[in-house]
KEKE-3310 file (N, C-alpha, C; in steps of 0.2 Angstrom, whole numbers, plus 5000, padded with zeros to 4 digits):
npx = (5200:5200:5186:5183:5189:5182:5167:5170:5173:5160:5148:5151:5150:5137:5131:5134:5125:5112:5110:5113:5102:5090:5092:5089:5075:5070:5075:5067:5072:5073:5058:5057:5052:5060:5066:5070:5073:5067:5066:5053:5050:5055:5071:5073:5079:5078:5070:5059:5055:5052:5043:5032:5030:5027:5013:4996:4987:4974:4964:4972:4978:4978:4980:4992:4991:4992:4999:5010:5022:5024:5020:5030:5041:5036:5036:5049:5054:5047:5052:5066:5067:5064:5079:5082:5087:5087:5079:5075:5067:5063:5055:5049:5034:5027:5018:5008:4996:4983:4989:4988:4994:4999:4987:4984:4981:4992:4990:4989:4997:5004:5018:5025:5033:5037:5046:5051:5066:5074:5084:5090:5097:5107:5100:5090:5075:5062:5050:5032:5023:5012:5005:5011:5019:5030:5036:5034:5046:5044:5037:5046:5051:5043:5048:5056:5072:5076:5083:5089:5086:5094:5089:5076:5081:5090:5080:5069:5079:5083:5073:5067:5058:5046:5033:5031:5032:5029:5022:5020:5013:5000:5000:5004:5018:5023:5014:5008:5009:4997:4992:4987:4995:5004:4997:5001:5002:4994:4999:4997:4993:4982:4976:4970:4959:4954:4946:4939:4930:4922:4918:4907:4901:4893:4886:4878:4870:4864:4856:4860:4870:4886:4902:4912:4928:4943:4956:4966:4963:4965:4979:4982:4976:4984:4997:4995:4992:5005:5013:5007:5009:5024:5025:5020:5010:4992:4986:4991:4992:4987:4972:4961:4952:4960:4973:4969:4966:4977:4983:4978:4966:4950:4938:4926:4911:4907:4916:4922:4931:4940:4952:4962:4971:4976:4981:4995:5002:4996:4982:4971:4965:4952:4943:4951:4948:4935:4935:4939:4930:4919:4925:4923:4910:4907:4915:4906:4894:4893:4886:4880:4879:4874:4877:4872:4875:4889:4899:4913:4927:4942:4956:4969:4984:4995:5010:5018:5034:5032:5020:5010:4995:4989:4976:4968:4954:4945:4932:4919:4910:4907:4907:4905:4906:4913:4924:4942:4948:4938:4921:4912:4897:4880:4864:4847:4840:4850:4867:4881:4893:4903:4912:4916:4934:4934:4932:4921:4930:4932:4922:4929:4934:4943)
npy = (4691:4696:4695:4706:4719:4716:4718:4730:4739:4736:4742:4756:4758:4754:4762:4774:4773:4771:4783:4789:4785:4790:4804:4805:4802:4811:4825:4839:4847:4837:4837:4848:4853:4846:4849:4865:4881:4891:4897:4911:4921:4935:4944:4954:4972:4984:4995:5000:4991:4978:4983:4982:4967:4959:4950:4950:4950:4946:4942:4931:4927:4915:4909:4898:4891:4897:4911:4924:4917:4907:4914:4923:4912:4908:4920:4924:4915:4917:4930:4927:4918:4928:4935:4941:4944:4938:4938:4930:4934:4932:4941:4953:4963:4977:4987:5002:5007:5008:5011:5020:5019:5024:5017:5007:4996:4996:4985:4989:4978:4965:4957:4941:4939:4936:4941:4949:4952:4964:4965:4976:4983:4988:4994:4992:4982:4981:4972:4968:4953:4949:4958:4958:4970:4985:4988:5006:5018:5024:5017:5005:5005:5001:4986:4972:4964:4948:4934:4931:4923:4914:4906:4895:4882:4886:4892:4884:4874:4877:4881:4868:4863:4859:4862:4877:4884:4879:4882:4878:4868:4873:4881:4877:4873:4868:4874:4886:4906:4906:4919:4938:4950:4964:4976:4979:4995:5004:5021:5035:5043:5036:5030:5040:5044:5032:5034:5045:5041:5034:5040:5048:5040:5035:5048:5047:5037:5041:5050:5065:5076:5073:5076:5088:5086:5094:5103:5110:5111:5100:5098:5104:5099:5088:5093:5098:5084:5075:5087:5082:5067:5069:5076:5069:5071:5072:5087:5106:5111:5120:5128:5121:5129:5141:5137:5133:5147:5153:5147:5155:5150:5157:5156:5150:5151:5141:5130:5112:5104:5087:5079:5064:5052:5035:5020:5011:4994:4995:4981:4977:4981:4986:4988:4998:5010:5009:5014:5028:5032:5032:5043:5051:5054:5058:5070:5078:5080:5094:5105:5116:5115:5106:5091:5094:5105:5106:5107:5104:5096:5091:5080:5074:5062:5055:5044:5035:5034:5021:5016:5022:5029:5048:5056:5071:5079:5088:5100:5110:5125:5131:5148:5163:5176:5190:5183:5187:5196:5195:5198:5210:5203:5205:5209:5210:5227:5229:5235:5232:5219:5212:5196:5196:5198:5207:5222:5230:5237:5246:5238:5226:5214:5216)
npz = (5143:5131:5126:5135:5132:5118:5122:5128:5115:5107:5115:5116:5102:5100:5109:5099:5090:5094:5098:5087:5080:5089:5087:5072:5075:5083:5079:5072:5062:5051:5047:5036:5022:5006:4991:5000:4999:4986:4969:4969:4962:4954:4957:4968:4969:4976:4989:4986:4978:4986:4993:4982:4981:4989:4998:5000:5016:5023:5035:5035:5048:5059:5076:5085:5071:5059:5064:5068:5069:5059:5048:5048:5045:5032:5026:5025:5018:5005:5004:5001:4990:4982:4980:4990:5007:5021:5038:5052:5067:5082:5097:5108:5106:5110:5109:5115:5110:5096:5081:5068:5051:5037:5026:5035:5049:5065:5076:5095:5107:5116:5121:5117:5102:5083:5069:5054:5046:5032:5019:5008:4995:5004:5014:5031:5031:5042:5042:5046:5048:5053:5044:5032:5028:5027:5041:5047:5051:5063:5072:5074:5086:5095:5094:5100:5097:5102:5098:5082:5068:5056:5044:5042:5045:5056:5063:5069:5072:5083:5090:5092:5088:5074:5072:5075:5065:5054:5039:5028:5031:5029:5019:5003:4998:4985:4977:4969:4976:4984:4989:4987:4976:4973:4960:4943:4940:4927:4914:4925:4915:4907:4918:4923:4914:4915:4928:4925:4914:4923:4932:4921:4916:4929:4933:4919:4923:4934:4928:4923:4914:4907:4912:4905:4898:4906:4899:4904:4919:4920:4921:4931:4943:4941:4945:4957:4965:4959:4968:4982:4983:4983:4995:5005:5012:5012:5019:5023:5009:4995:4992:4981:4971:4973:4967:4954:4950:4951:4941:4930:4928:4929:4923:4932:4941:4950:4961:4964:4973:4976:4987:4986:4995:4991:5000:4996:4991:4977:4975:4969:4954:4949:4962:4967:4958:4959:4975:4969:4963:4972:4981:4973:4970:4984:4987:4976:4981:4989:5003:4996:4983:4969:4960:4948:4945:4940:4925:4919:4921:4927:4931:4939:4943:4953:4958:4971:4975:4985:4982:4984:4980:4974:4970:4965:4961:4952:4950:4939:4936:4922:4917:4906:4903:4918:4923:4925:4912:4904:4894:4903:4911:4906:4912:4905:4913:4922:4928:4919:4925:4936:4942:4960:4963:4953:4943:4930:4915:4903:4898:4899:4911:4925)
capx = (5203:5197:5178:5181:5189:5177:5163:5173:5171:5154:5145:5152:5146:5130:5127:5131:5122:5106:5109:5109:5094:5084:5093:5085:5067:5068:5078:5063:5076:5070:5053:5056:5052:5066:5069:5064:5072:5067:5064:5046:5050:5061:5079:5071:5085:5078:5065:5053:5053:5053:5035:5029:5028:5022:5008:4991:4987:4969:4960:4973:4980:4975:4982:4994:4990:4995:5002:5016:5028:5022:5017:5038:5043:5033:5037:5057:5056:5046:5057:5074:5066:5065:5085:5082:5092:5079:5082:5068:5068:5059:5057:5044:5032:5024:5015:5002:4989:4981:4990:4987:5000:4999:4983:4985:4980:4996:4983:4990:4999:5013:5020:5029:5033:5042:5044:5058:5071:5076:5093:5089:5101:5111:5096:5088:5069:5057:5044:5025:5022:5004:5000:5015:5020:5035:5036:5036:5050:5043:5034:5051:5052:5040:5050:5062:5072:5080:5084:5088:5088:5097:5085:5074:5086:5092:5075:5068:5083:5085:5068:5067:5050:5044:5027:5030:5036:5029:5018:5018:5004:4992:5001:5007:5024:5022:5009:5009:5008:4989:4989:4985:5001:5001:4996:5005:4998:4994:5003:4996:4985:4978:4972:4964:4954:4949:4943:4935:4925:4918:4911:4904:4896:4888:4884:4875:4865:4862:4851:4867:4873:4892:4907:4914:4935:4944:4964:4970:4960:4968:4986:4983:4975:4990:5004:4994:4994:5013:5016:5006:5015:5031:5026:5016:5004:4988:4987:4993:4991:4984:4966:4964:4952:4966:4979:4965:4965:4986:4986:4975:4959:4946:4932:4919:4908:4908:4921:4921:4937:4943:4958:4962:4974:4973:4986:4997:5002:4987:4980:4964:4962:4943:4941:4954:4944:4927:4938:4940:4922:4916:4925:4922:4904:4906:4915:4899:4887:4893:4880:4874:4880:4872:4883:4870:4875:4895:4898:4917:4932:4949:4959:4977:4984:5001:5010:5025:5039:5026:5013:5004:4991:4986:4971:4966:4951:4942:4924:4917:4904:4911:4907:4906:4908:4913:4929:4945:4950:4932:4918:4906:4891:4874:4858:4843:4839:4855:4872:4887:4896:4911:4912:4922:4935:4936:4928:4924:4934:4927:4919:4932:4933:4952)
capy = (4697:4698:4697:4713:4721:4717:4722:4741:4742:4734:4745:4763:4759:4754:4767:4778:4769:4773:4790:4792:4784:4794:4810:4804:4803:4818:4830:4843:4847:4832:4836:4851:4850:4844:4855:4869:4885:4890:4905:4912:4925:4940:4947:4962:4977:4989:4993:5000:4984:4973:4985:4980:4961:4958:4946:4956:4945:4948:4936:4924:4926:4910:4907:4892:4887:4903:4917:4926:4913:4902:4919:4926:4908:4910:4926:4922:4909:4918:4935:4923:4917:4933:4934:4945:4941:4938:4935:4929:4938:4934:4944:4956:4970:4981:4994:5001:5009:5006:5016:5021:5020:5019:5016:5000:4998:4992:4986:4989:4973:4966:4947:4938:4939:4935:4947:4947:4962:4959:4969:4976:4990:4989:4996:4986:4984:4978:4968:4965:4947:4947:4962:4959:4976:4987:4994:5014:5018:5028:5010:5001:5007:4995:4978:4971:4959:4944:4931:4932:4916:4916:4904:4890:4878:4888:4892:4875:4867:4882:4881:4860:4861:4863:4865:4882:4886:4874:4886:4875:4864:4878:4885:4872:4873:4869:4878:4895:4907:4911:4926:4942:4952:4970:4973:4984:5000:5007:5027:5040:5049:5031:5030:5047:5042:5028:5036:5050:5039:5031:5046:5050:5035:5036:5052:5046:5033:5046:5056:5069:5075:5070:5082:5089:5085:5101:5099:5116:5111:5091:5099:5108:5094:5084:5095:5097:5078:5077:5089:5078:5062:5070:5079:5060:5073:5078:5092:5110:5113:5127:5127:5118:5134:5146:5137:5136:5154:5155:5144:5158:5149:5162:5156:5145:5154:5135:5124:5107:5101:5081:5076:5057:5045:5029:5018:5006:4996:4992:4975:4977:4990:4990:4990:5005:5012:5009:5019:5035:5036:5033:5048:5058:5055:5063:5078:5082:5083:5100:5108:5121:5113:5098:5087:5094:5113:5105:5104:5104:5093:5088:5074:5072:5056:5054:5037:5038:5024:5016:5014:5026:5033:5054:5057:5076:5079:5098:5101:5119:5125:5139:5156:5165:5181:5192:5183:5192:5195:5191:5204:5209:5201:5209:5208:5217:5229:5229:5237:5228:5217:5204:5194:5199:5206:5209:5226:5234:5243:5247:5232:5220:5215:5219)
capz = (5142:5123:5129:5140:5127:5114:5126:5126:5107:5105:5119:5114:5094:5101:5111:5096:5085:5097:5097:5080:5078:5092:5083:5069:5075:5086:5074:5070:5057:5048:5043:5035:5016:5004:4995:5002:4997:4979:4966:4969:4958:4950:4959:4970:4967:4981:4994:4982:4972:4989:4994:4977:4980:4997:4997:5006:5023:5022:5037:5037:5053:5066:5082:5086:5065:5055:5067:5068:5069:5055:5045:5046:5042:5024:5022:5023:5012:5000:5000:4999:4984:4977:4982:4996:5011:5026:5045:5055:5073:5089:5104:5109:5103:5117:5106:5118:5108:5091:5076:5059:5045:5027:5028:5041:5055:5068:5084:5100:5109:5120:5123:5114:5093:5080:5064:5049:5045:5025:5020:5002:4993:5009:5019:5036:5031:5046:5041:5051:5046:5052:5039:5026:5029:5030:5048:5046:5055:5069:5076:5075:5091:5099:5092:5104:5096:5108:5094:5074:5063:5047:5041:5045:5048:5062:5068:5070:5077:5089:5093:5094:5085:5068:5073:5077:5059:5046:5036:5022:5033:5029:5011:4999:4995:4979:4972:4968:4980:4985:4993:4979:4976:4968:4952:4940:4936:4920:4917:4926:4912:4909:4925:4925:4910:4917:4931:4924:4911:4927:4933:4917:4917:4934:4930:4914:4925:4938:4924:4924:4908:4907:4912:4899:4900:4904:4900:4910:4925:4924:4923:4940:4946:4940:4946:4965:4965:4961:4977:4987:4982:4986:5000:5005:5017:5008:5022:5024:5005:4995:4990:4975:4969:4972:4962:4947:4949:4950:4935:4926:4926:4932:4920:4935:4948:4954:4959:4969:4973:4980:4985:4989:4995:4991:5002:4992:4984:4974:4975:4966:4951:4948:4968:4966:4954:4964:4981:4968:4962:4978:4985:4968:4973:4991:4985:4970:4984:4992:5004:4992:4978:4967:4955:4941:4943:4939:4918:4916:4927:4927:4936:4940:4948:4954:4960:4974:4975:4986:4975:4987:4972:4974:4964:4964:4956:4953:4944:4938:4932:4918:4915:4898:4906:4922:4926:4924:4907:4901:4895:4908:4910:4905:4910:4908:4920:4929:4925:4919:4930:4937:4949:4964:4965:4947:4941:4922:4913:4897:4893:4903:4920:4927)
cpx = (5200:5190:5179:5183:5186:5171:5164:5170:5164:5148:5147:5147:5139:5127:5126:5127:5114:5105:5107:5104:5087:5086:5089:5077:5065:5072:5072:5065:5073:5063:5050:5056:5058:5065:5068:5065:5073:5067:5056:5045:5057:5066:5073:5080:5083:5070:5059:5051:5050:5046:5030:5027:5028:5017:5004:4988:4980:4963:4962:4975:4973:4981:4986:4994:4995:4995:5008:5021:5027:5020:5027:5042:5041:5034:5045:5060:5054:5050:5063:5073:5065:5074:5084:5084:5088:5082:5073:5070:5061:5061:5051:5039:5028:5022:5008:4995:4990:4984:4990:4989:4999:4993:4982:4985:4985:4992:4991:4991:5005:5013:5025:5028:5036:5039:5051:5061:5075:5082:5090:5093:5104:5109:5093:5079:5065:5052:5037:5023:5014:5000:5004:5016:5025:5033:5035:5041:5050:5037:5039:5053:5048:5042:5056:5064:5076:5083:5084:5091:5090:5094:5079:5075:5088:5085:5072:5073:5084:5081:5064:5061:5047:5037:5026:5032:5033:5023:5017:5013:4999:4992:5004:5014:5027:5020:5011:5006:5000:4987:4990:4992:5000:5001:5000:5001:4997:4997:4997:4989:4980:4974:4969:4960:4950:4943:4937:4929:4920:4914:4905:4898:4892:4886:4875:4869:4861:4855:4855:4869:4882:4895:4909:4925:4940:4954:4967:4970:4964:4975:4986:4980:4981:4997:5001:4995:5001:5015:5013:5009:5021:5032:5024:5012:4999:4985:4992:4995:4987:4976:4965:4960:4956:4971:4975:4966:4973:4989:4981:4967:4954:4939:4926:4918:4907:4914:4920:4928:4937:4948:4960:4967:4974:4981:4989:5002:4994:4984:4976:4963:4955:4941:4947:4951:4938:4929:4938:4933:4917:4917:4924:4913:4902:4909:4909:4895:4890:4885:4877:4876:4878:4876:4877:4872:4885:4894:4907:4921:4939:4951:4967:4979:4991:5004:5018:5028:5033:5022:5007:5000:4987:4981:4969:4960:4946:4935:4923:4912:4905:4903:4906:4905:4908:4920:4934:4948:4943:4928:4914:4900:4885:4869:4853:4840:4845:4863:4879:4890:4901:4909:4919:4929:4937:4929:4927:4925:4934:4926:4922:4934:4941:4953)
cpy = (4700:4699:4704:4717:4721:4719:4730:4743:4742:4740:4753:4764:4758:4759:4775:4779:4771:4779:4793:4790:4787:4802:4809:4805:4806:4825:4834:4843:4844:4833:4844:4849:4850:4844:4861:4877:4886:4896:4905:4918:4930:4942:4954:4966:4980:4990:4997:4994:4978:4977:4980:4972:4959:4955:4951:4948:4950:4941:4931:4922:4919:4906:4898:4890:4892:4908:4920:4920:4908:4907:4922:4920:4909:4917:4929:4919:4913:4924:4932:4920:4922:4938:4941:4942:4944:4936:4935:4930:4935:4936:4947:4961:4972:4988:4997:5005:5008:5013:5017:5023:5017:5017:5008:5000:4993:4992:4985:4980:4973:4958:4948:4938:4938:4940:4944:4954:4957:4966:4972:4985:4993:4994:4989:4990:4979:4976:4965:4959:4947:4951:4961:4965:4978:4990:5002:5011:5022:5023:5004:5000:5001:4987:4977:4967:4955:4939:4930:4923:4917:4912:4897:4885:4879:4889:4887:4872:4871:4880:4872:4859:4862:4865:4872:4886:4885:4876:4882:4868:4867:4880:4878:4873:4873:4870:4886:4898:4911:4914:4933:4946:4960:4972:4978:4991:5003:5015:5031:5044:5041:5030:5035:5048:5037:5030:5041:5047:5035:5035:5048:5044:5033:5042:5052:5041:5035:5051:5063:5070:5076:5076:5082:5089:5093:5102:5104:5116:5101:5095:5101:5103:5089:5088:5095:5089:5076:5078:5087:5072:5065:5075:5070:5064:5075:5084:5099:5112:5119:5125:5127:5126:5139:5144:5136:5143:5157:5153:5147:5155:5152:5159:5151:5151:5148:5131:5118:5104:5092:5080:5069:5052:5040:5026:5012:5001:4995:4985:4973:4983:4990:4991:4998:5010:5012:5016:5026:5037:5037:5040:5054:5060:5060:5069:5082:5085:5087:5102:5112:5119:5104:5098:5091:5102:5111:5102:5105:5101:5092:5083:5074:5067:5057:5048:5039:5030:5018:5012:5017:5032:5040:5054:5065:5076:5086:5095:5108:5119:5134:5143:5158:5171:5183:5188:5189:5191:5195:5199:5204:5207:5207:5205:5212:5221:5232:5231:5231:5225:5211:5201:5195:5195:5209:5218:5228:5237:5244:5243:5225:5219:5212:5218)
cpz = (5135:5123:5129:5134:5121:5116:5124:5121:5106:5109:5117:5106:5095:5104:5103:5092:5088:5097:5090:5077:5081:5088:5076:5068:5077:5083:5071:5062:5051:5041:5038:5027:5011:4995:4996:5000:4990:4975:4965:4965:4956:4956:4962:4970:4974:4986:4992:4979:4977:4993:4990:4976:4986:4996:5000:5010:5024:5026:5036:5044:5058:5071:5081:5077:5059:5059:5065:5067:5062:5047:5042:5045:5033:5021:5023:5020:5005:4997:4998:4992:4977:4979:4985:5003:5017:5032:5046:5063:5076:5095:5106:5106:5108:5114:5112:5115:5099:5085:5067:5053:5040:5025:5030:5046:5060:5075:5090:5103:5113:5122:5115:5105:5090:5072:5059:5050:5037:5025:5010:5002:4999:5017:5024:5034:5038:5044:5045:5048:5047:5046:5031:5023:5029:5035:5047:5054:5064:5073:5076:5081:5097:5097:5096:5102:5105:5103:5087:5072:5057:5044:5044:5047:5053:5066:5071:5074:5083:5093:5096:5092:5079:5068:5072:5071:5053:5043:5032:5025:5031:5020:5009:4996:4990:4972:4974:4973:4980:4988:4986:4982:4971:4961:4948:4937:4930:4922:4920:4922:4910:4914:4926:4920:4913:4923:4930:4920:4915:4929:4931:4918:4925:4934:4927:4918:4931:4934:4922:4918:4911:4906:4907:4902:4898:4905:4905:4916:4926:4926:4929:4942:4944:4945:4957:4966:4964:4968:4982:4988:4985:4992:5008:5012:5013:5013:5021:5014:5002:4993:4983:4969:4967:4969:4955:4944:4947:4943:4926:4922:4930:4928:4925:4940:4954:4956:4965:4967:4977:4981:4988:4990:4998:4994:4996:4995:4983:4972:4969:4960:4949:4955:4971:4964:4957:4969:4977:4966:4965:4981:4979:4969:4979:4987:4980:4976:4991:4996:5002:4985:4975:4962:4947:4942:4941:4929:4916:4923:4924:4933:4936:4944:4949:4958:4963:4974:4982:4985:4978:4980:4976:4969:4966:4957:4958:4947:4946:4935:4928:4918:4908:4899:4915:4926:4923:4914:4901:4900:4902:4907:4911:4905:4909:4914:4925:4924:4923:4923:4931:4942:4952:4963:4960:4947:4932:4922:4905:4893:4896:4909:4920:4934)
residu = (UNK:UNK:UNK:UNK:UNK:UNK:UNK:UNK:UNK:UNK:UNK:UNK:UNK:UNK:UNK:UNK:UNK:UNK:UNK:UNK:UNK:UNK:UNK:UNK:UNK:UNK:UNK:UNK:UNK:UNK:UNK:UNK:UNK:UNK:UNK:UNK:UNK:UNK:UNK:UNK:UNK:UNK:UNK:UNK:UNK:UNK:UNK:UNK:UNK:UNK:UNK:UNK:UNK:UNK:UNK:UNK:UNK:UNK:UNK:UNK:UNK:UNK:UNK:UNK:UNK:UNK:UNK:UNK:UNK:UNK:UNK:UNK:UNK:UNK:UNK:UNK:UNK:UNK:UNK:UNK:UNK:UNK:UNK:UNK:UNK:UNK:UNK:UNK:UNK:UNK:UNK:UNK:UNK:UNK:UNK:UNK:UNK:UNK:UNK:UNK:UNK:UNK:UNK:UNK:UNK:UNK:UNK:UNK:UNK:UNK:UNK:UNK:UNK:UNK:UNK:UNK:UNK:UNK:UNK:UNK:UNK:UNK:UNK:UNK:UNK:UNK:UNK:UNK:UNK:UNK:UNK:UNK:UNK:UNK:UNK:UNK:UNK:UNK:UNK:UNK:UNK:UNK:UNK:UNK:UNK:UNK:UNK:UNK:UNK:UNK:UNK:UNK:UNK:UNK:UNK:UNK:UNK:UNK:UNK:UNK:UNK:UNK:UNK:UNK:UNK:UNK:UNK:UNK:UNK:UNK:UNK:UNK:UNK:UNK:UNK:UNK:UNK:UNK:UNK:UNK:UNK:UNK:UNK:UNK:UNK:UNK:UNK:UNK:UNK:UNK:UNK:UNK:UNK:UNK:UNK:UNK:UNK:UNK:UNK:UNK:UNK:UNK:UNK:UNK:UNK:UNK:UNK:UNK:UNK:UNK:UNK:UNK:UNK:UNK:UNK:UNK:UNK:UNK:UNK:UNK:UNK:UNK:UNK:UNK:UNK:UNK:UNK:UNK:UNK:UNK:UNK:UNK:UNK:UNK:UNK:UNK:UNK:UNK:UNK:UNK:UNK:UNK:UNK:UNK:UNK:UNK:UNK:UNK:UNK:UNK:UNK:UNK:UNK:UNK:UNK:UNK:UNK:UNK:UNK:UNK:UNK:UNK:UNK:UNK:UNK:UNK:UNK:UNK:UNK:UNK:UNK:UNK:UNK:UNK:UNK:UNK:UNK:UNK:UNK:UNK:UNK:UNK:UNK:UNK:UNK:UNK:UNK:UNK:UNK:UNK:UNK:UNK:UNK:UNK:UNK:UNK:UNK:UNK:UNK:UNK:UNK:UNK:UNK:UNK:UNK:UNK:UNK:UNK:UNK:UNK:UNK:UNK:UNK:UNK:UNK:UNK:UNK:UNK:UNK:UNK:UNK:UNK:UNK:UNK:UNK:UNK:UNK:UNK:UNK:UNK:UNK:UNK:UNK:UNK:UNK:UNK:UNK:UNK:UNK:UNK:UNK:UNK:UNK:UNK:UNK:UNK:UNK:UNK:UNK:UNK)
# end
């Protein structure tokens, strides 16, 4: 009788004793690194700040190794360590055609996904893992969630696999994070020196004598920049000649105007800087107009809570009569004159 009931005890403790050693070796759970969430940076406050430190996922993406699923583990880990409060969602995306936001391109797709949603200043941000993107909101529409994980603890044991998760095979947990993150930009009129000394100096190595910096023509270049930023369309504005002329500059018979922007945030600022001189370039070379009949310019830059950067940039080629206000121009042979649709009026064009 003592046996069988020693048998009882001995046989249940064993068996639990087996389980908790196979729980043990098949526990995913397990092989998650210890410990694993940590501070990767500053306290984000709001969904400006939480644009502004997004790593750039630039040709990491690989199948089964670093994907989506392995892409929204690292990039939960990395905003929770900037005390942003991150879920990791899988379900589906069904976008059917290829669209172009912010300057990114979200490629058309459908199956299966996994993405993040972070909560910052009491807003729900959506996150693209594969680009390290905010969603715009008018492509939320193609995310079907089916699953949210409150952290990788729950995803992993949900999912019975760490495989499908453990980004820190590919990134190094810890070491600093080696994706490039946005950079700070200098203000506003700093950047439109910088830029404009670049031109000069391509300019100068083009054979070109150097614009001359013209401050009445940056302020309307700066103020049209502004309303682009806050309008965040550079379409259905005025022509940037006609607001020279609103803003009482009448003195060019030339003008070439650019207007540009540049998605943000800004990664690289001399490859930002390349992007404005490259397109300062295309705008010089007008079909009847060469960059050597241009001798005076201005620039205006403006930067919106995205870090989307507006550059407005105008060049002229002044006058020294026949605008408005101005005497008339003379030459021999030929009577007094303005340019349209000014006339003279005894000696001044009105």
């Amino acid at each position: 009788m003592k046996k069988w009931i020693l048998t009882l005890v001995i046989v249940p403790i064993a068996a639990l004793s087996l389980l908790f050693v196979f729980h043990g070796i098949f526990d995913p759970v397990r092989d998650i690194p210890d410990p694993y969430y940590r501070d990767t940076g500053h306290n984000v406050a709001d969904r400006s700040e939480l644009i502004h430190i997004l790593p750039l996922f630039t040709d990491t993406y690989q199948e089964d190794y670093f994907d989506c699923s392995e892409m929204s583990a690292f990039m939960e880990w990395y905003l929770e360590g900037h005390g942003v409060d991150t879920v990791i969602v899988t379900g589906e995306r069904n976008q059917p055609h290829n669209i172009s936001a912010g300057g990114f391109e979200y490629e058309k797709g459908a199956g299966d996904h996994a993405w993040i949603i972070s909560n910052v200043s009491g807003g729900r941000v959506l996150i693209e893992p594969t680009l390290a993107r905010v969603v715009p909101k008018s492509l939320e529409r193609y995310y079907f969630a089916d699953k949210t994980y409150n952290d990788i603890y729950d995803a992993v044991g949900s999912s019975r696999s760490v495989a499908e998760y453990d980004w820190w095979a590919v990134v190094d947990i810890d070491s600093p994070v080696p994706f490039k993150t946005p950079v700070s930009l200098p203000a506003s009129t700093e950047l439109e020196t910088d830029i404009f000394d670049l031109v000069n100096t391509e300019r100068e190595e083009d054979g070109l004598s150097a614009l001359e910096q013209n401050d009445e023509i940056s302020e309307v270049a700066r103020t049209n920049s502004r309303d682009l930023a806050a309008r965040g369309d550079p379409g259905d504005g005025d022509e940037l000649g006609d607001l020279l002329k609103k803003s009482g500059i009448y003195y060019f018979d030339i003008s070439v105007e650019q207007t540009l922007s540049v998605p943000g945030p800004v990664y690289d600022y001399e490859e930002f800087l390349q992007t404005c001189l490259d397109a300062w370039a295309h705008g010089e070379s007008g079909e009847d107009i060469e960059a050597s009949d241009l001798d005076e310019s201005g620039i205006g830059v403006a930067v919106d809570p995205d870090g989307n950067v507006y550059v407005t940039q105008a060049s002229i080629r002044r006058i020294h009569c026949g605008y408005k206000g101005a005497p008339c121009c003379k030459e021999q042979g030929y009577y007094p004159w303005c340019y349209k649709p000014w006339e003279c009026n005894r000696g001044i064009c009105e």
